[in-house]
Structure formats: structure tokens, C-alpha cells
Backbone as JSON Lines, residues from 0, in Angstrom:
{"i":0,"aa":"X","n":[125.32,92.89,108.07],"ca":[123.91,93.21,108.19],"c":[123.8,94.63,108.76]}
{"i":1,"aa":"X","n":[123.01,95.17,108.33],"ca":[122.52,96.69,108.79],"c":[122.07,96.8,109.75]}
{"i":2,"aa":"X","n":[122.28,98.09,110.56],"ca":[121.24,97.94,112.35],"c":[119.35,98.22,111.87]}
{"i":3,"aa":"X","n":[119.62,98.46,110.61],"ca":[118.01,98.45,110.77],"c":[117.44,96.86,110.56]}
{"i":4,"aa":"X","n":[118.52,96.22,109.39],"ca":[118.46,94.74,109.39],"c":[118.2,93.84,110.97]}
{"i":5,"aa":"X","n":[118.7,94.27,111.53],"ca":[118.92,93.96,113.02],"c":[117.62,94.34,113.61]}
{"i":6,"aa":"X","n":[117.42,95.4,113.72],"ca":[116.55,95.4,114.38],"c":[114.77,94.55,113.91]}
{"i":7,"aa":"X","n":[115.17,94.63,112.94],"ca":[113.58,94.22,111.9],"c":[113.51,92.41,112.37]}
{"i":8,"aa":"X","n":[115.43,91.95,112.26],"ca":[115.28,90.49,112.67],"c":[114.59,90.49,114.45]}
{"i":9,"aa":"X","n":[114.92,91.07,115.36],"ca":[114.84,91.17,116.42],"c":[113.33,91.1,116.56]}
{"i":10,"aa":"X","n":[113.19,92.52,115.81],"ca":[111.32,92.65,116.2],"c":[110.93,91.11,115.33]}
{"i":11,"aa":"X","n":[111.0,90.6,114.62],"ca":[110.59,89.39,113.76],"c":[110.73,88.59,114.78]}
{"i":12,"aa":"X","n":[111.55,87.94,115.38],"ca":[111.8,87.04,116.57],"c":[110.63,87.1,117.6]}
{"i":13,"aa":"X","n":[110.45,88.4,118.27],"ca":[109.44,89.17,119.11],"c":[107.81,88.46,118.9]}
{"i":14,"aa":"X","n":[107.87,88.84,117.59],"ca":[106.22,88.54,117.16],"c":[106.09,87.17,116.95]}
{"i":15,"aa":"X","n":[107.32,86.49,116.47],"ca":[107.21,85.06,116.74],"c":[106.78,84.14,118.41]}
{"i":16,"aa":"X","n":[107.57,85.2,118.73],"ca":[106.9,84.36,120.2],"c":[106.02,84.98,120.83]}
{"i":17,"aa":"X","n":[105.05,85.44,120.08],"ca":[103.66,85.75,120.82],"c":[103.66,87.51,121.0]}
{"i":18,"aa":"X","n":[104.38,88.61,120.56],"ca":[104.27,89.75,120.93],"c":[103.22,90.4,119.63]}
{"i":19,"aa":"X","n":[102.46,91.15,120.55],"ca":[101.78,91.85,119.46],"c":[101.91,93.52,119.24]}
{"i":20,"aa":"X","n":[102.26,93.84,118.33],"ca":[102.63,95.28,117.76],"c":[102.23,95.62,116.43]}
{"i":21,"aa":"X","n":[102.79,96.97,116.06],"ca":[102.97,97.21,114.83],"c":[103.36,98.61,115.08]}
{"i":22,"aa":"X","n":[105.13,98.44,114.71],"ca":[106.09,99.46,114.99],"c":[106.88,99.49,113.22]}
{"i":23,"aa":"X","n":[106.61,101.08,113.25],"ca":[107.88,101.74,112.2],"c":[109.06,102.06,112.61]}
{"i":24,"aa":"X","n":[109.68,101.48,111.99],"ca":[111.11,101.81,112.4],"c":[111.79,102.44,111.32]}
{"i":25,"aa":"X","n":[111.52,103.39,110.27],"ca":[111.86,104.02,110.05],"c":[110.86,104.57,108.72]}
{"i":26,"aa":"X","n":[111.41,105.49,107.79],"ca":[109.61,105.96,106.78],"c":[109.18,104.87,106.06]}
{"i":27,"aa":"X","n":[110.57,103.87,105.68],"ca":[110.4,103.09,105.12],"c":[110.21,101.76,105.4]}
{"i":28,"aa":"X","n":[110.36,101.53,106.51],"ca":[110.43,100.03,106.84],"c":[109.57,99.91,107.9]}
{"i":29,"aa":"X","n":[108.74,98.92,108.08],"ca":[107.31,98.57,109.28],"c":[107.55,96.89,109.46]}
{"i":30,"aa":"X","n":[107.26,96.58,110.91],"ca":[106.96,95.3,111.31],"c":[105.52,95.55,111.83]}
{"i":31,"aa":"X","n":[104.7,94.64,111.68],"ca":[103.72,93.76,112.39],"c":[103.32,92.83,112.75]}
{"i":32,"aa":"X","n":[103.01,92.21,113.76],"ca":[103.0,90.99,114.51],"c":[101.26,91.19,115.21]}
{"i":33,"aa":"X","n":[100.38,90.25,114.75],"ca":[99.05,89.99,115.31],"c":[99.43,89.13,116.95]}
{"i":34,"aa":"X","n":[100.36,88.76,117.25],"ca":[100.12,88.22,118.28],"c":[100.12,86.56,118.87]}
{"i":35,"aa":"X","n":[99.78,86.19,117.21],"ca":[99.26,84.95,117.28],"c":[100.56,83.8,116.33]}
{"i":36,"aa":"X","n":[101.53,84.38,116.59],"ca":[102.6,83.49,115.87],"c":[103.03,84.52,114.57]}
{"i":37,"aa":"X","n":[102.41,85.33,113.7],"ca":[102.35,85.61,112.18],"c":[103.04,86.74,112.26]}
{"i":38,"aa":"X","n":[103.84,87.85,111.67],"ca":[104.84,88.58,111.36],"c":[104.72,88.8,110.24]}
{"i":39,"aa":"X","n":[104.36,90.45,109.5],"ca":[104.42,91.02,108.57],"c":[105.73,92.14,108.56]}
{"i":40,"aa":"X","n":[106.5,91.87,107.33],"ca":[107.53,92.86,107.26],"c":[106.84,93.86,106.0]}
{"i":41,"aa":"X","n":[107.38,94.92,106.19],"ca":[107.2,95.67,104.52],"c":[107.78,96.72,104.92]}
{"i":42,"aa":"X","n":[107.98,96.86,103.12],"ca":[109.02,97.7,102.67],"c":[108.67,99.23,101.98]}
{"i":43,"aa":"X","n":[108.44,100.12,102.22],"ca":[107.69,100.84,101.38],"c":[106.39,100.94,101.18]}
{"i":44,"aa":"X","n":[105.61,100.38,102.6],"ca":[104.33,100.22,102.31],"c":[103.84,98.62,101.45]}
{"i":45,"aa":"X","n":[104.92,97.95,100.91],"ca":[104.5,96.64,99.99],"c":[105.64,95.59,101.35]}
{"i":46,"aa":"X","n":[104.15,94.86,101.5],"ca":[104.55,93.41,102.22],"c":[106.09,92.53,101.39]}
{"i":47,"aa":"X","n":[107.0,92.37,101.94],"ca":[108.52,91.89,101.53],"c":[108.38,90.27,101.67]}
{"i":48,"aa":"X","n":[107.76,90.35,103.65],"ca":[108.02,88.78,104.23],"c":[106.77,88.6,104.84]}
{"i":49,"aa":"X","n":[106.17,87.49,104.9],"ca":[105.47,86.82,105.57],"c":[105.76,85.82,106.9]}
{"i":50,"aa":"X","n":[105.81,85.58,108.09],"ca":[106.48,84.84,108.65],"c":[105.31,83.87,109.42]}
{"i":51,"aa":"X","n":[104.95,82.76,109.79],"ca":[104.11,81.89,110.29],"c":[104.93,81.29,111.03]}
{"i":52,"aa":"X","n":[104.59,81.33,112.35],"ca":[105.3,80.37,113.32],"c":[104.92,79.27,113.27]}
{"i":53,"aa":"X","n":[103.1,78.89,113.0],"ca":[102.4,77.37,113.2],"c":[102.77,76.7,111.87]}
{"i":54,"aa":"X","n":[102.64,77.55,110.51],"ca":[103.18,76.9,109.37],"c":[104.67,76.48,109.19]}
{"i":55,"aa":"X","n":[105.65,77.11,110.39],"ca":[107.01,76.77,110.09],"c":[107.54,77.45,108.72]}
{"i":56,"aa":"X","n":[107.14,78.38,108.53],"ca":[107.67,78.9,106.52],"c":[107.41,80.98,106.82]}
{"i":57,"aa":"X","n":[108.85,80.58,106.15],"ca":[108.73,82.42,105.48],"c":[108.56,82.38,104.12]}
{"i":58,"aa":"X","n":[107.49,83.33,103.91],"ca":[106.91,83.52,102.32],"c":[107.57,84.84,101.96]}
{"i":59,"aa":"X","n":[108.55,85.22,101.17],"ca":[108.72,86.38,100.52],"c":[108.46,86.58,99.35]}
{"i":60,"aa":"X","n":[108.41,88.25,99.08],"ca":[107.82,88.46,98.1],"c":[108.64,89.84,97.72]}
{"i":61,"aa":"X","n":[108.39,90.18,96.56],"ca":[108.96,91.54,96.23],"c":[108.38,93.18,96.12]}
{"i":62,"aa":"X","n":[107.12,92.51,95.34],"ca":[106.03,93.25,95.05],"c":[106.83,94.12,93.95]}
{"i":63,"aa":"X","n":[107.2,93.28,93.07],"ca":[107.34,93.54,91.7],"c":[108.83,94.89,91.88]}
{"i":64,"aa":"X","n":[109.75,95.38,93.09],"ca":[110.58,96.06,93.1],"c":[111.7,95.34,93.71]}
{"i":65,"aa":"X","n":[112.51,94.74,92.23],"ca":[113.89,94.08,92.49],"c":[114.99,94.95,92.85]}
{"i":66,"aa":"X","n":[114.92,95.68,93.96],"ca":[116.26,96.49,94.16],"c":[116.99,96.17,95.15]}
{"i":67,"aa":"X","n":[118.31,96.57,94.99],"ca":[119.21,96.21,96.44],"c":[118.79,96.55,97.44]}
{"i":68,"aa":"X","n":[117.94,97.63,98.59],"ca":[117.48,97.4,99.36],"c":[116.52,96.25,99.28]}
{"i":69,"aa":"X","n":[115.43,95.89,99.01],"ca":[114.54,94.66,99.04],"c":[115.79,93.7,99.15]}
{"i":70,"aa":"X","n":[116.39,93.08,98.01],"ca":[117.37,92.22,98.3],"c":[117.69,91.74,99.49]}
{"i":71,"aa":"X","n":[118.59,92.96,100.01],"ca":[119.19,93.03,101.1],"c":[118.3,93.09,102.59]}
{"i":72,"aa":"X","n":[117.17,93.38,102.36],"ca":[115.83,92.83,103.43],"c":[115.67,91.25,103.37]}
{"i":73,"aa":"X","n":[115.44,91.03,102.52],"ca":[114.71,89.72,102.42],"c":[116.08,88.61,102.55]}
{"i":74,"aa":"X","n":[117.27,89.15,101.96],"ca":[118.75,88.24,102.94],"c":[118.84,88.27,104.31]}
{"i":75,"aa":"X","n":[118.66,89.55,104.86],"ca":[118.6,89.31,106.36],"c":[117.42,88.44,106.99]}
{"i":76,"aa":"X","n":[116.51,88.47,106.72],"ca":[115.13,88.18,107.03],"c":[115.97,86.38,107.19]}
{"i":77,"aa":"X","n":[116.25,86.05,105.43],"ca":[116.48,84.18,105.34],"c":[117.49,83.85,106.21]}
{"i":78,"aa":"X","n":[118.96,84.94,106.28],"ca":[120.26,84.71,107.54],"c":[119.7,84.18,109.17]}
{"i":79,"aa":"X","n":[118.64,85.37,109.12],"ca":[118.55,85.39,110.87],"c":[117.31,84.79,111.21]}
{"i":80,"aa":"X","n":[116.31,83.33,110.1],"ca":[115.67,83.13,110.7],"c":[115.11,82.04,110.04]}
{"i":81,"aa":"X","n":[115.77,81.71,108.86],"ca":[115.41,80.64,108.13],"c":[116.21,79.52,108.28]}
{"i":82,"aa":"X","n":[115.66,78.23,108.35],"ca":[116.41,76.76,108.75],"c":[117.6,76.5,108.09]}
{"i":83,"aa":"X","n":[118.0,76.78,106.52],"ca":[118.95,76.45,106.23],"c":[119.75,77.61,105.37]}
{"i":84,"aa":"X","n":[118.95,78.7,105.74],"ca":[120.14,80.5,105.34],"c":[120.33,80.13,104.24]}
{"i":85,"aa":"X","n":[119.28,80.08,103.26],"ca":[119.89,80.02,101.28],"c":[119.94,81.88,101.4]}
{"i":86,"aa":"X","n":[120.78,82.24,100.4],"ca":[120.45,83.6,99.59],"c":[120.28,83.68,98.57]}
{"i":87,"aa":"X","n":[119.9,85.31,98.29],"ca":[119.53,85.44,96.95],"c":[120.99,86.61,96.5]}
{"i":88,"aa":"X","n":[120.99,85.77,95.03],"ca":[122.19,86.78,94.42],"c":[121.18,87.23,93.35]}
{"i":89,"aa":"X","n":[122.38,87.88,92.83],"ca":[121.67,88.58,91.09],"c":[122.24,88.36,89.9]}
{"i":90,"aa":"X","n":[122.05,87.76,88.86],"ca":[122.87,87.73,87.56],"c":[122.38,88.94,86.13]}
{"i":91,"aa":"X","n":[122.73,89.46,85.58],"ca":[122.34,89.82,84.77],"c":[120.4,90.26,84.86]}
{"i":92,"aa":"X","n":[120.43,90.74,86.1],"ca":[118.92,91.15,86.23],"c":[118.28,90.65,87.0]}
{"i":93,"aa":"X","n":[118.64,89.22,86.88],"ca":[117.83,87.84,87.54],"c":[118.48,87.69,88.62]}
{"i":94,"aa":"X","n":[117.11,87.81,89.42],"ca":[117.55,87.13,90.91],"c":[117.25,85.45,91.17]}
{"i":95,"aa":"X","n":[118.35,84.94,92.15],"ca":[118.59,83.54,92.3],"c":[118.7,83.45,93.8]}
{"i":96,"aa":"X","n":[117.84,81.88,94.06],"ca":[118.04,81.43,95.42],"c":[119.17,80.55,95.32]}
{"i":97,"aa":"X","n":[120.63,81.26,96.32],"ca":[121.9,80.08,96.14],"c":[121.41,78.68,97.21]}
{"i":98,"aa":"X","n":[121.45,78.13,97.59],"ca":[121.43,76.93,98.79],"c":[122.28,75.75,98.55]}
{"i":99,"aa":"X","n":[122.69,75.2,99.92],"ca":[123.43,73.75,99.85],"c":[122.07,72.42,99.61]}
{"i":100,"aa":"X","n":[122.67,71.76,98.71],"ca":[121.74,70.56,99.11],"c":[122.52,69.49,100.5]}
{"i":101,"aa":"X","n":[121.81,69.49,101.35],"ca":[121.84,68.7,102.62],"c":[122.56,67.12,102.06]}
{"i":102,"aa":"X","n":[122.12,66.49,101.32],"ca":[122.5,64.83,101.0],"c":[123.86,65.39,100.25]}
{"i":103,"aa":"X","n":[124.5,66.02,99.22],"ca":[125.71,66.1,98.72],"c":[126.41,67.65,99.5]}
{"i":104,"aa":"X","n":[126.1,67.88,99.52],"ca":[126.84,69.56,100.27],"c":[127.05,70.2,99.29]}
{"i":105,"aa":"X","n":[126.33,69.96,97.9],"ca":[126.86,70.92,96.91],"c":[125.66,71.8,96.72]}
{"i":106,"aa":"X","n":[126.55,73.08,96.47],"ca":[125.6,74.35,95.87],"c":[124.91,74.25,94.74]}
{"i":107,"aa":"X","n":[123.33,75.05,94.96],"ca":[122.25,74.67,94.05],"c":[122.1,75.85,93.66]}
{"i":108,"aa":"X","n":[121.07,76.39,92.73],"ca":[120.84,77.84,92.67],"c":[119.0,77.33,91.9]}
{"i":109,"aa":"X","n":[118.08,78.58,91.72],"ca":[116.89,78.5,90.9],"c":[116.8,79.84,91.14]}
{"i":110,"aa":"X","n":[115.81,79.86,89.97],"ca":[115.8,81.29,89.94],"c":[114.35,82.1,91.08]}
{"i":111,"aa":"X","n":[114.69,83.1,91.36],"ca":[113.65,83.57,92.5],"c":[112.58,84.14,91.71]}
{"i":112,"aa":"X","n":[111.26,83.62,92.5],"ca":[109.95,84.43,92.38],"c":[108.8,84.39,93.41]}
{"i":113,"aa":"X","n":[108.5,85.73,93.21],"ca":[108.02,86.27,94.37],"c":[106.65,85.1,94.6]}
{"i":114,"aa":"X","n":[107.1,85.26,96.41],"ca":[105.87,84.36,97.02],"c":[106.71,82.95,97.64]}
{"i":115,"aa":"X","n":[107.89,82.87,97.28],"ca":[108.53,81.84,97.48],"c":[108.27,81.45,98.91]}
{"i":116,"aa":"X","n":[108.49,80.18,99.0],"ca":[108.2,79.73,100.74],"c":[109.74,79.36,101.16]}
{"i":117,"aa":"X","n":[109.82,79.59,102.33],"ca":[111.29,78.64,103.21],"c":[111.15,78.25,104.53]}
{"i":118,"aa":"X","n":[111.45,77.31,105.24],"ca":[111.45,76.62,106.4],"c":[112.16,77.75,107.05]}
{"i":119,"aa":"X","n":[111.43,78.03,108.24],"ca":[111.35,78.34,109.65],"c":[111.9,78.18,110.72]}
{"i":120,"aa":"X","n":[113.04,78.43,111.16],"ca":[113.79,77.81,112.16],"c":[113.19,77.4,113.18]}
């Protein structure tokens, strides 16, 4: 994970438990946190993650730019804060959510689209 990855999980944690801001951490990358549980990431000015503490769910999104940075945001984001850490790979263009299913332990995959929801640690 990247130290900006790091830090974006950190500030994400922050706003989860009640901090309110809205810090750039670099030209490209912004957190915001209202205060009230909710956590906005974005990437370029376009919202990436959604985070709800009372809903328990991260909503990501792409905003229509599938590139390895986004990717690689929205993996750190599911690693350092989502209940069961699925990722996303890429095949031939297409991006995929990998995950274990819990009842067999075997690996699942579907394909990703933006807006997706995931449980909340």
C-alpha cells in the first residue's frame, strides 16, 4: 500500500469516528468527513468512496475512469476497512470483485460496477 494509501485509510478511520474535516492531501486526492459518521474520498475531484458508519457499507464508484490509480484507491480503501477485504483485479479491460465465499472458502469473482456497496468493518 502507498503512504498516500495510508494516509487516506487513516483519515477514513478519523471521520468514522466522529472527526470532522476536509483535508487535501495531495492535488489529487481529498478526504471529507461531515462529522456525523459519513466519509467522502475523491479522486481527481470525482467521488471514488462513499463510507457510512450508521449504514455499515462502503459504496464505490469510479466515475467512469478505470485506471490503475483509481484501482489501486478503491483496493486500499476495501483492505483497510471493509469486513471481508474482496479486491478488484482486471481482465482484458474488465474489472472484477475477487472474494471468498464464507460457507465453502472458495474464491468467487463478478464483474465490478460502479456504485457497488460492501460491509463495513
Amino acid at each position: 500500500m502507498r503512504v498516500i494509501e495510508r494516509k487516506i485509510s487513516a483519515l477514513a478511520s478519523m471521520g468514522l469516528d466522529g472527526a470532522m474535516f476536509d483535508r487535501k492531501l495531495s492535488k489529487r486526492d481529498r478526504v471529507v468527513s461531515n462529522g456525523d459518521g459519513k466519509v467522502e474520498i475523491y479522486l481527481w475531484g470525482t467521488q471514488v468512496a462513499l463510507l457510512d458508519k450508521q449504514e455499515r457499507k462502503i459504496t464505490l464508484q469510479t466515475g467512469y475512469h478505470q485506471t490503475v490509480t483509481t484501482k489501486s484507491r478503491l483496493n486500499s480503501i476495501l483492505w483497510a476497512l471493509s469486513a471481508d477485504k474482496p479486491r478488484i483485479s482486471q481482465k482484458n479491460f474488465t474489472w472484477y470483485v475477487c472474494n471468498r465465499d464464507p460457507l465453502t472458502n472458495s474464491l468467487f469473482s463478478k464483474e465490478f460496477s460502479s456504485g457497488m456497496t460492501f460491509d463495513l468493518r
